[in-house]
C-alpha positions as CSV (number, residue, x, y, z in Angstrom):
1,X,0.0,0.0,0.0
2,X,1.4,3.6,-0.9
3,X,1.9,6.3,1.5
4,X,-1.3,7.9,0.2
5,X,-3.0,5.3,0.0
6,X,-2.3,5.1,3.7
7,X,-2.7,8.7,4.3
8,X,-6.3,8.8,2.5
9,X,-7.3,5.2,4.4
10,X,-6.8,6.9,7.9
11,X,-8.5,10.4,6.6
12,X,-11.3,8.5,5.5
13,X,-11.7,6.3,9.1
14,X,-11.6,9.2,10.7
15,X,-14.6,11.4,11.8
16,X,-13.7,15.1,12.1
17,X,-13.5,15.7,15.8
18,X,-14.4,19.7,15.5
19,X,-17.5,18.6,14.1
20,X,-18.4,15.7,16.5
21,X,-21.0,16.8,18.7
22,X,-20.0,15.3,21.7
23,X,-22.1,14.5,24.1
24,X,-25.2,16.2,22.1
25,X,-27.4,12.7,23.0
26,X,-26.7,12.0,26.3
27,X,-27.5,15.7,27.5
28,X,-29.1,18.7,26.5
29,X,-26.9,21.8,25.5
30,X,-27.6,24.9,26.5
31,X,-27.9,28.2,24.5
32,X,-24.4,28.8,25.4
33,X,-22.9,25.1,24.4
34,X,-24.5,25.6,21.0
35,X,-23.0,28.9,20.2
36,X,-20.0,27.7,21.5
37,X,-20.4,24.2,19.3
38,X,-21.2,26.2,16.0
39,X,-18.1,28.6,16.2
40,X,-15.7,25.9,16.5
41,X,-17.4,24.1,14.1
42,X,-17.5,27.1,11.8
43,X,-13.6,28.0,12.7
44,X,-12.6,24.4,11.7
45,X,-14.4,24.5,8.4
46,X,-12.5,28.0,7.7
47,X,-9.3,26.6,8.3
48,X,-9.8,23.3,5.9
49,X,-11.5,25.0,3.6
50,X,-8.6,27.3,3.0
51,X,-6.2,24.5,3.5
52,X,-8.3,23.2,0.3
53,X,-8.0,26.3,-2.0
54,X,-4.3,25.7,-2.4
55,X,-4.2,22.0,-2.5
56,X,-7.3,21.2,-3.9
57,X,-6.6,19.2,-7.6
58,X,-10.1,19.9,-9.4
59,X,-12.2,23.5,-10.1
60,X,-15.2,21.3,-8.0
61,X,-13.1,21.0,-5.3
62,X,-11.1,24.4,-4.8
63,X,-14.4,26.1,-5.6
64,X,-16.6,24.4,-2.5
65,X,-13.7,25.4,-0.5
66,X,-14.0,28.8,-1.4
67,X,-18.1,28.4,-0.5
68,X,-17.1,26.5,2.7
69,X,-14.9,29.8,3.7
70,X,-17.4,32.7,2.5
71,X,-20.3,30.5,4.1
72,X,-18.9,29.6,7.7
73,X,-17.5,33.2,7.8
74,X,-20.4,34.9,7.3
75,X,-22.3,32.1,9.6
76,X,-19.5,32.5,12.2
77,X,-20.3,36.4,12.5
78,X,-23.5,35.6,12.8
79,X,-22.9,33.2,15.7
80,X,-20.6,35.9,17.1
81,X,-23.2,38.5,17.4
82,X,-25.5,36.7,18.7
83,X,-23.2,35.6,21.4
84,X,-22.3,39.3,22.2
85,X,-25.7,39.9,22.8
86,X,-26.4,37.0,24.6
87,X,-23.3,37.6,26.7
88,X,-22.0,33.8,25.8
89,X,-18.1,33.5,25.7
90,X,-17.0,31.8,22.7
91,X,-14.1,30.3,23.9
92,X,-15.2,29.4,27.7
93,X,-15.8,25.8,25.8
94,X,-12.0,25.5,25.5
95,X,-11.5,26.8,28.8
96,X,-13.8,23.8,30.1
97,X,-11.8,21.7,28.1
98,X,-9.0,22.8,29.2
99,X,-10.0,21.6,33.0
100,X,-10.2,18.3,31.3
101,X,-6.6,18.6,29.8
102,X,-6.2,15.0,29.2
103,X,-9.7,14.9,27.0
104,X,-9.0,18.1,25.4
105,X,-5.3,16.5,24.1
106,X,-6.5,13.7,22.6
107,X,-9.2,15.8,20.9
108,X,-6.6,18.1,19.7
109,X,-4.1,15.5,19.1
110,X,-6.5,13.9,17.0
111,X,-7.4,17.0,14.9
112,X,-4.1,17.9,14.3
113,X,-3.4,14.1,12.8
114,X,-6.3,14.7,10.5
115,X,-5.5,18.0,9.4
116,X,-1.4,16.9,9.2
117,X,-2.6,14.0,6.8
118,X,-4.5,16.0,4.8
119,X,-1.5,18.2,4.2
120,X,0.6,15.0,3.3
121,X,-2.2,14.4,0.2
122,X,-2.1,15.7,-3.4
123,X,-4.3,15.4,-6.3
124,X,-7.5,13.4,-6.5
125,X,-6.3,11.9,-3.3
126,X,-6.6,15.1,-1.6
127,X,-9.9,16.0,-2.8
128,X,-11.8,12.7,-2.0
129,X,-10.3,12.9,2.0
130,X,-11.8,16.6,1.8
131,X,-14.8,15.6,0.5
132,X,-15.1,12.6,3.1
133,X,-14.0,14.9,5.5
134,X,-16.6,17.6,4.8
135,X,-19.1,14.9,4.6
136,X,-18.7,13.5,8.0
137,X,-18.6,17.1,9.5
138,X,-21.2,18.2,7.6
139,X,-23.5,15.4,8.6
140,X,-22.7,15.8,12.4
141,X,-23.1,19.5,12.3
142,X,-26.8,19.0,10.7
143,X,-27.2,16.6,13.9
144,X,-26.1,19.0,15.8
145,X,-28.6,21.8,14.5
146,X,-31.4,19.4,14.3
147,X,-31.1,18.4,17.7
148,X,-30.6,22.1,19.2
149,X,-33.6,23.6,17.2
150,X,-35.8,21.7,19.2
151,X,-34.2,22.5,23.0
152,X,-32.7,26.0,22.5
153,X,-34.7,28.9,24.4
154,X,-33.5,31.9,22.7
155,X,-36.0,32.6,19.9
156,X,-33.2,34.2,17.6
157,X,-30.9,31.5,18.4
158,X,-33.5,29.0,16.8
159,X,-34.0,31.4,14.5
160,X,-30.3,31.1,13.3
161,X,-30.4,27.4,13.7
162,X,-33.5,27.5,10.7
163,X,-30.9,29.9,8.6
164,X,-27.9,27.6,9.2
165,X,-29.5,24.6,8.7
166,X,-29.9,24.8,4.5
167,X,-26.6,26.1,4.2
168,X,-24.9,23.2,5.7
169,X,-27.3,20.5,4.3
170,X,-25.9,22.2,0.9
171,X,-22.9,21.5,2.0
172,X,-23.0,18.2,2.4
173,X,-24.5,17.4,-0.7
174,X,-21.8,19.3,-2.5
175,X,-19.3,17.3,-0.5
176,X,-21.0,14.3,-1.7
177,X,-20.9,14.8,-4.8
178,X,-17.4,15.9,-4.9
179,X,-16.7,12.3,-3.3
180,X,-18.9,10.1,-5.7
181,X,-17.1,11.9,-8.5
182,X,-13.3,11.4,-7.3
183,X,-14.2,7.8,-6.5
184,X,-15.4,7.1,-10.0
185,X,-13.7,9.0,-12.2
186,X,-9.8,8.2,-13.3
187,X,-6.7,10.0,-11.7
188,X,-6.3,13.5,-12.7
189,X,-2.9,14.3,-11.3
């Protein structure tokens, strides 16, 4: 087996940790946890999605990166307002996490992996890890939203949950599609 063959098995095992929603079924989240949940969320999907303009092999691919980084941008300063009004510290989640140090490594250390072997990858290689990664985020992030619409109490926090919701289920059909096509279609680079 090749190295990126290697590379792109692991990518593909793995299930983006930003995205995970951790313990979203065993308790409710508060108002709070969710705005804190979607900016990391939306912060991770910045960072690969601009890892993906400049490594990205096809048009498809370096295109939905660019719409992954204007889209969680714009969704991130929504989030961000929202939590200035609602007085909700973005990064007290990674303060919490940070009283669980040994947790919070190996979610970091994990993240870092993925995010290292992506960087390893080139080509069509690259773009079908993306696309499983942005797949698999994607899908937990919907969870995520779907879940929290129906025990948030802020009114315009639902309300954003409503607006967020299309844009990532777009997402991850994009991502799909960028995946069916790189599995089934020969090497381009």
């Amino acid at each position: 087996m090749t190295l990126q063959a290697t590379l792109l098995a692991a990518a593909l095992a793995l299930v983006p940790a930003f995205a995970r929603a951790d313990d979203m079924h065993s308790k409710k989240l508060t108002d709070a946890e969710v705005l804190q949940k979607l900016h990391h969320i939306n912060q991770e999907e910045i960072k690969v999605g601009n890892l993906a303009q400049q490594k990205g092999a096809s048009t498809v691919a370096t295109d939905f990166a660019s719409t992954l980084v204007r889209d969680h941008t714009r969704a991130d300063q929504d989030v961000t307002a929202l939590a200035s009004k609602m007085n909700v510290d973005l990064n007290a989640m990674a303060k919490m996490h940070d009283e669980h140090h040994a947790e919070h490594q190996a979610k970091k250390e994990v993240k870092e992996n993925k995010m290292d072997q992506l960087q390893q990858m080139s080509g069509k290689d690259f773009d079908r890890a993306f696309a499983q990664m942005m797949v698999n985020g994607h899908r937990h992030a919907i969870e995520l939203v779907k879940d929290a619409r129906g025990t948030v109490q802020s009114v315009e926090l639902k309300s954003l949950l409503d607006k967020l919701l299309p844009t990532l289920q777009s997402h991850e059909d994009t991502a799909n599609d960028i995946l069916n096509k790189a599995g089934n279609t020969a090497s381009t680079r």
